[in-house]
Every structure is written in structure tokens, then in C-alpha cells.
C-alpha positions in Angstrom: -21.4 -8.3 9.9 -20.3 -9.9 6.5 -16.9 -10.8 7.3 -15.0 -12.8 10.0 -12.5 -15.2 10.3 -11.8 -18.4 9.8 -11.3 -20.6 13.1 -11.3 -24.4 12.5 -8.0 -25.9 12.0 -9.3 -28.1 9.0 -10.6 -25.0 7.6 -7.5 -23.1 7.6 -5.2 -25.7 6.5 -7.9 -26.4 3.8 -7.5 -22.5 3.2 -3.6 -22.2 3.6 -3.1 -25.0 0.5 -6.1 -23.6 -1.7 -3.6 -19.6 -1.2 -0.4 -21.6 -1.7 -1.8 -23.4 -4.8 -2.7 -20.5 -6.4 0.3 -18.5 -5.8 2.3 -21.0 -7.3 0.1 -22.1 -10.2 2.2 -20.5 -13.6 5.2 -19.9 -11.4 8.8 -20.4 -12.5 9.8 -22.4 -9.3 13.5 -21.9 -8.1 15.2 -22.4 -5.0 17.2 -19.3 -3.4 18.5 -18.2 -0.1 15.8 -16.0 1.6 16.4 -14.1 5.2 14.3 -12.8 7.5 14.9 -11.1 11.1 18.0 -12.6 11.4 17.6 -16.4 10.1 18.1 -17.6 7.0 18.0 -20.6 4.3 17.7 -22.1 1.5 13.5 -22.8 0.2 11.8 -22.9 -2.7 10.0 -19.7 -4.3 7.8 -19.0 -7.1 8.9 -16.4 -8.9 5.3 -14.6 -10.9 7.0 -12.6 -13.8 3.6 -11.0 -14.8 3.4 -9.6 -11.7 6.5 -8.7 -10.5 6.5 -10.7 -7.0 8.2 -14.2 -5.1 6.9 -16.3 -2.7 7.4 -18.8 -0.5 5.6 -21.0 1.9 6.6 -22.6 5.3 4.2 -24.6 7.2 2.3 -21.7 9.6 3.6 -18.4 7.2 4.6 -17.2 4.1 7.2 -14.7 2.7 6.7 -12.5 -0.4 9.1 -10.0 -2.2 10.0 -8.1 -5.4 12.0 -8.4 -8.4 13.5 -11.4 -10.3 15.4 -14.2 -7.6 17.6 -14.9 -10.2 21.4 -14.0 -9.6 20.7 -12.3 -6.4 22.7 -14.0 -3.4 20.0 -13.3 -0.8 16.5 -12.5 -1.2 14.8 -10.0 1.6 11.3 -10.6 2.5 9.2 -7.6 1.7 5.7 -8.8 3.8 5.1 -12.0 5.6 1.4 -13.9 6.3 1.2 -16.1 8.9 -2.1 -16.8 10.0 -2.9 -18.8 12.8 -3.4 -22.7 12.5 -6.7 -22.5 14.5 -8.7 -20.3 16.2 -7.8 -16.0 15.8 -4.8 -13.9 17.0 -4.5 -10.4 16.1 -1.6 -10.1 16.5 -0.5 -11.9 13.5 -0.7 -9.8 10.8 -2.9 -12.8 8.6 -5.8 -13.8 8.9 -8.3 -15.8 6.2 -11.5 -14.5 6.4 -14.7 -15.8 5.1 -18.3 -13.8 4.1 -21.6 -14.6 4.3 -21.9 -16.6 1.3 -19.0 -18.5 2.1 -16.1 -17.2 0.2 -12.8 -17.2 1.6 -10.2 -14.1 1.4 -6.9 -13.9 3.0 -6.6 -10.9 4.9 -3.6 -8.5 6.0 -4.0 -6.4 9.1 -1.3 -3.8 7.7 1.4 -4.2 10.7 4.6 -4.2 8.5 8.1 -4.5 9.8 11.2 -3.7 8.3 13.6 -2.3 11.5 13.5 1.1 10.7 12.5 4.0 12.4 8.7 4.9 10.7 8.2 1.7 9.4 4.9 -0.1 11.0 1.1 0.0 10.3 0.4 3.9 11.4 2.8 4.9 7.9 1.6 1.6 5.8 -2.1 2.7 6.6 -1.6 6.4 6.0 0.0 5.5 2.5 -1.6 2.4 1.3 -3.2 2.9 -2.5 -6.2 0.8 -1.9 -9.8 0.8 -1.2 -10.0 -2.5 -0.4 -9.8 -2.2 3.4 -13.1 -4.0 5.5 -14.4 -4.1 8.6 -14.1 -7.6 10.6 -16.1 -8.7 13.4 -13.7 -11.0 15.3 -15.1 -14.0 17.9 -14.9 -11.9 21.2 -16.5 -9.1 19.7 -14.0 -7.1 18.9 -14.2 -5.0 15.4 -11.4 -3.8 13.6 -10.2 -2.7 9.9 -7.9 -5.1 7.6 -6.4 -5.1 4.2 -8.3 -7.8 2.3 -6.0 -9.3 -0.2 -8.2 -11.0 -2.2 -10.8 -14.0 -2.3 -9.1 -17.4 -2.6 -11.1 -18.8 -5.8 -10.5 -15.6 -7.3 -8.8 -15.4 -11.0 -7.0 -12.0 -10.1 -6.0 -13.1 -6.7 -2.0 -12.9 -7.8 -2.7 -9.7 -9.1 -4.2 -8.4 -6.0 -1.7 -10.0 -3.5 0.9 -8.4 -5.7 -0.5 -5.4 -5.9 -0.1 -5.1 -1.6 3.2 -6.7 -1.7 4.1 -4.0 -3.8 2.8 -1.2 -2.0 4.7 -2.7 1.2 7.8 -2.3 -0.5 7.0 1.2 -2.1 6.2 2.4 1.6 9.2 1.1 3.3 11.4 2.8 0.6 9.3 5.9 0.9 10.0 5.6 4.6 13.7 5.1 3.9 14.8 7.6 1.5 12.0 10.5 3.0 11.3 10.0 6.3 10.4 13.8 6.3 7.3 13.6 3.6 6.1 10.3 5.3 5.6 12.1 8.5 3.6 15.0 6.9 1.9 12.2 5.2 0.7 10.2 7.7 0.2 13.4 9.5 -2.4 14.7 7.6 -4.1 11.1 6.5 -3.8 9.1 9.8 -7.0 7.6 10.9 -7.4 4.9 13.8 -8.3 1.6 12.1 -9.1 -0.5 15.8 -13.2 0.0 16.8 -14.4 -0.3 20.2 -18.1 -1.5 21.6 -21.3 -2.0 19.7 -21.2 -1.6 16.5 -24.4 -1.0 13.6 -24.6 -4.0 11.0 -22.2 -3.3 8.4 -21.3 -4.7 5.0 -18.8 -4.4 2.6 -18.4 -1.5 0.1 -19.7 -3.1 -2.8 -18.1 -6.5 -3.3 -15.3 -7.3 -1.7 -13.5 -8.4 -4.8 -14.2 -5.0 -6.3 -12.4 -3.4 -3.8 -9.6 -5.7 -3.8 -9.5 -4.6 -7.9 -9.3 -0.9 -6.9 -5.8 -0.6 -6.5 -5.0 -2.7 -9.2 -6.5 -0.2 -11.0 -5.1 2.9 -9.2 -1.8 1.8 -9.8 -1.7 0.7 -13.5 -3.6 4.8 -14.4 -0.8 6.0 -12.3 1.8 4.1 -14.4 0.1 4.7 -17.7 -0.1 8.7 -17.1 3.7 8.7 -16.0 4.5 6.7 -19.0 2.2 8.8 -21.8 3.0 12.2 -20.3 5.6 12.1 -17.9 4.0 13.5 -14.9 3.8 11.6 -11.2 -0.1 11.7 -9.8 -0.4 12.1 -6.4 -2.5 10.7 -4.3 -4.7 11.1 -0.5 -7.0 8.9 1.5 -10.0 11.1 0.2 -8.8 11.3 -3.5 -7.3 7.8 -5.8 -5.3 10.4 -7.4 -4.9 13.9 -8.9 -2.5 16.3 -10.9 -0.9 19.2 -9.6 1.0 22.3 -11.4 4.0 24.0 -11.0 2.7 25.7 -7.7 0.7 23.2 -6.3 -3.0 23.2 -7.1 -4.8 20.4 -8.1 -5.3 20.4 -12.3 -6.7 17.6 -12.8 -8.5 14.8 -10.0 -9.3 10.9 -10.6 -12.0 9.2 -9.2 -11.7 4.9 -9.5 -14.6 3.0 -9.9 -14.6 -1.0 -10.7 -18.3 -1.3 -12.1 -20.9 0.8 -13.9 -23.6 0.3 -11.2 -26.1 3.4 -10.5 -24.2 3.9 -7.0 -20.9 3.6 -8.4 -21.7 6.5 -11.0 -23.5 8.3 -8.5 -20.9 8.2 -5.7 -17.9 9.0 -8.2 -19.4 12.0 -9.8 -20.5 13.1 -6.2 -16.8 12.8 -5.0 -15.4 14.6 -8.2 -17.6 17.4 -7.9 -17.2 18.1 -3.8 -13.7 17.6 -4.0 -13.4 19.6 -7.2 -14.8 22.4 -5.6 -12.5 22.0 -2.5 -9.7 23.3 -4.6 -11.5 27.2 -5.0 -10.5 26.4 -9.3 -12.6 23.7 -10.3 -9.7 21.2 -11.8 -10.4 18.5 -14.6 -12.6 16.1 -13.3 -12.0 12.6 -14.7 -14.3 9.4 -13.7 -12.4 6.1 -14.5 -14.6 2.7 -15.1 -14.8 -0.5 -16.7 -16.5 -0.1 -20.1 -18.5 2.8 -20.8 -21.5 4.4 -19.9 -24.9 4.6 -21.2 -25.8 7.3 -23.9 -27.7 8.7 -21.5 -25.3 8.7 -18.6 -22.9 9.8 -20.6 -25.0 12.6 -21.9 -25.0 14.0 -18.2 -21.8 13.1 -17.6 -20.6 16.0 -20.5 -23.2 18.5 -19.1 -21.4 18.4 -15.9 -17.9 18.4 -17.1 -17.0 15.3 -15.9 -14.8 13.0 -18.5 -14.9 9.7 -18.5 -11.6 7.2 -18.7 -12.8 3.5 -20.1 -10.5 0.2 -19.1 -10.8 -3.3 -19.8 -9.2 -6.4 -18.4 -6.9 -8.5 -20.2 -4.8 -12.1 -20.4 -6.3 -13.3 -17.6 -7.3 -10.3 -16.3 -3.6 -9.8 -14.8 -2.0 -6.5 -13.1 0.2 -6.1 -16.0 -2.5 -6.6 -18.8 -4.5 -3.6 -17.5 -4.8 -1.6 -20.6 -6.9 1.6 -20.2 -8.3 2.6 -23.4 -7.6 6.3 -23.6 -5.7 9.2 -21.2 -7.3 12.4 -21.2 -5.4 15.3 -22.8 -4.5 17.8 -22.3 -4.4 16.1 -18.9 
């Protein structure tokens, strides 16, 4: 088992100032009135332009939201982290985490609150756009699934932590407005993230910092397709995201990958082709990666109708400076 928590009381607070540090570094710091669950007052938050997010720290949690602090009279938490000072609790919904070479991540375990009706970890879970969900072994045993944010050394690690802050919000205002789709969302793509008894050795899919970079990705070829052609991908647990027509079959599916490693390319085109063929009318398969291929893979690639989407990282290799090189069209 790669990942577990952190424990130690020097380690944690070690880890709390390295998270803090970095959310703060290349902020525009401000102070605002921030409430939460009925309490209130007046803190300092770091407002990250780039990425669209604010935070602030208390000594055991943290808050994060959306949109520019400025001129609003009250800023609403969208997420809070708050793990433990020393030793493990799961039920606080943060944890830091640490791998078997030593890197430490901070960790979310997807319970979100909110105080309405469908608001919790069973609808986050079923609707989160992200692959960067792991397996943790905790000290009694115990195995379950969190959202890993992102490792704490890590350059992109705003960019991922905003990236989950602003899923949170998109799911509680999916939640809010249509309570109705949620349900037949989380319906059909529920799955139980808590595992009982022995368990075989697992590690991480891939790196775990790839995975965190997944829905960075995701999310920026969802944007960029809305904003070239005007249509809204979809997405499912089993699919990053795919097209639909007028009557509701799939035209053309996505498949994310964050390296150009044999089993990346061979697990993407696998996944393209079985769930191409799900839909009965083989759709537009697209494989998205950093850089391209080899002439050779590429080759192959064309023989089995599978196009290939290219993306680079940029400024600091920041959510917003994301630029895919080319969309597909017609898509």
C-alpha cells in the first residue's frame, strides 16, 4: 500500500504550513468577512486570480471558495480541510497523506456539506470530474477511497486544489438548481468508496500527480470545446467526456491521458474502442495527451480511427494556461 496518512503532530504541522505557504504564495491578500455554519468573522484570504479560488487558514482547518472577495459583503465557504493535528480521524474530511517515497499530498475524503437536501459525498462522488481518486490504507487497517488534491511540493498544486474547489461548487449548484438530474446521476454512477477486510497490494494508477492533473485537464477540453463550438460535453464515471446529438447518441467520445507512456496509449485506445462500440454507431474516437505520439504510434493510431488531441502546459503550468493545441472538427 503506497499511500497513508500522516500521524505525527510535528509532521502535520510541518505539513499544514508547507499547504498554507503554497496557497498563499502569488496571492493578492485581503481581509473579508467569511461565514460558515452559522459563525462568522473577519480573516485574511488569498484571493488566486489565475485560478479562480480564495482561501483562508485557521489554526486546525481551512476554507476555500470562488470568485473575486472584492466588493462582496460576505464570503460563503465552498469546501473546508481540516485535518487532524495528530494521529487519523475519518471523519474529517482532510487528511495529508504521504507515499512510499516520501511525498506528501493533502487529501479530501469527498464528504461536502452545504445544508441542502442531496448535498453530501454519495452526489459529490457520483459527479466529481476527476481521476485522481486513491486508495488509503489507514493505521487500524481500514481501506478506503479519497480525493487526492495534490502533492505538497508540487508546482500545479493551486491548480489542482482549485480544480476540486471548483467541482465542489459546480456540484452543490447542480444539486440546487436540478435536484432531479443529480438523482438519475448518481443513480446510474454511484459506487461505494469505503472497503472492508484484506486487501491485495495496491498502488496508485500511475503517479499520483498525474492523476491529480486529469481533471485539470478534463475541465479546460470541456471549456475549450464550449468556447470553439458552442456545445456542452458530457460526461460519466466510465467516460472523461463525450458529445451527443440532437437525440441522444454519443457522436463523439474523449479519452484523457496525462503522459505518452506504452500503458497510457494502450489503455486509452482500449477504452475508446470498447466504449465506442457500446454505443451500436461507432462515434468519433478522440485520444487527448501531452505532446504527440511517435510516427509509428501515430501510424496505428490513423489505421484504427482514433484521432489524437495534443496539449501542452503553460506559465507555470497553471489551470488557466492550459492551451490545447487543436479541437477536432467536425467534432
Amino acid at each position: 500500500m503506497s499511500l497513508a496518512p500522516v500521524t505525527s503532530r510535528d509532521e502535520v504541522k510541518s505539513a499544514w504550513r508547507q499547504f498554507a505557504r503554497a496557497m498563499s504564495a502569488g496571492a493578492r491578500k485581503q481581509t473579508a468577512w467569511v461565514g460558515w455554519k452559522g459563525e462568522s468573522g473577519a480573516f485574511d484570504v488569498y484571493w488566486r486570480e489565475r485560478e479562480g479560488i480564495w482561501s483562508f487558514f485557521n489554526p486546525t482547518w481551512c476554507g476555500f471558495g470562488v470568485g473575486e472577495p472584492r466588493g462582496r459583503s460576505t464570503l460563503s465557504i465552498t469546501v473546508q480541510i481540516d485535518p487532524p493535528r495528530s494521529g487519523y480521524n475519518r471523519r474529517n474530511s482532510g487528511v495529508f497523506l504521504r507515499d512510499a517515497a516520501r511525498h506528501v499530498y493533502v487529501a479530501h475524503s469527498g464528504k461536502i456539506g452545504g445544508g441542502r437536501k442531496g448535498i453530501g459525498k454519495t452526489s459529490f462522488r457520483a459527479m466529481y470530474r476527476g481521476d485522481n481518486i486513491e486508495q488509503v490504507e489507514w493505521p487500524d487497517g481500514e481501506v478506503t477511497e479519497l480525493v487526492v488534491l495534490g502533492r505538497l511540493e508540487s508546482q500545479r498544486l493551486p491548480a489542482h486544489v482549485a480544480h476540486f474547489v471548483h467541482e465542489v461548487a459546480r456540484v452543490k449548484d447542480a444539486v440546487t438548481r436540478t435536484p432531479r438530474m443529480v438523482a438519475k446521476v448518481v443513480a446510474e454512477d454511484t459506487f461505494n468508496p469505503e472497503f472492508h477486510g484484506p486487501r491485495a497490494a495496491y498502488e496508485p494508477k500511475g503517479t499520483v500527480e498525474a492523476t491529480c492533473d486529469h481533471g485539470i485537464v478534463v475541465n479546460r477540453l470541456r471549456s475549450t470545446i464550449v468556447d470553439k463550438t458552442g456545445i456542452e460535453p458530457k460526461n460519466r464515471k466510465t467516460r472523461d467526456l463525450f458529445i451527443t446529438d440532437s437525440r441522444g447518441r454519443v457522436t463523439t467520445l474523449f479519452e484523457v491521458k496525462t503522459d505518452l507512456s506504452t500503458g497510457s496509449m494502450y489503455t486509452g485506445v482500449g477504452q475508446l474502442l470498447l466504449n465506442g462500440v457500446a454505443e451500436g454507431t461507432m462515434p468519433k474516437l478522440v485520444l487527448v495527451v501531452p505532446g504527440k505520439p511517435s510516427a509509428r504510434t501515430s501510424k496505428a493510431l490513423r489505421r484504427l480511427n482514433v484521432r489524437v488531441l495534443s496539449y501542452d502546459w503553460k506559465e507555470g503550468m497553471s489551470l488557466v494556461q492550459l492551451k490545447l493545441v487543436a479541437v477536432p472538427t467536425p467534432l
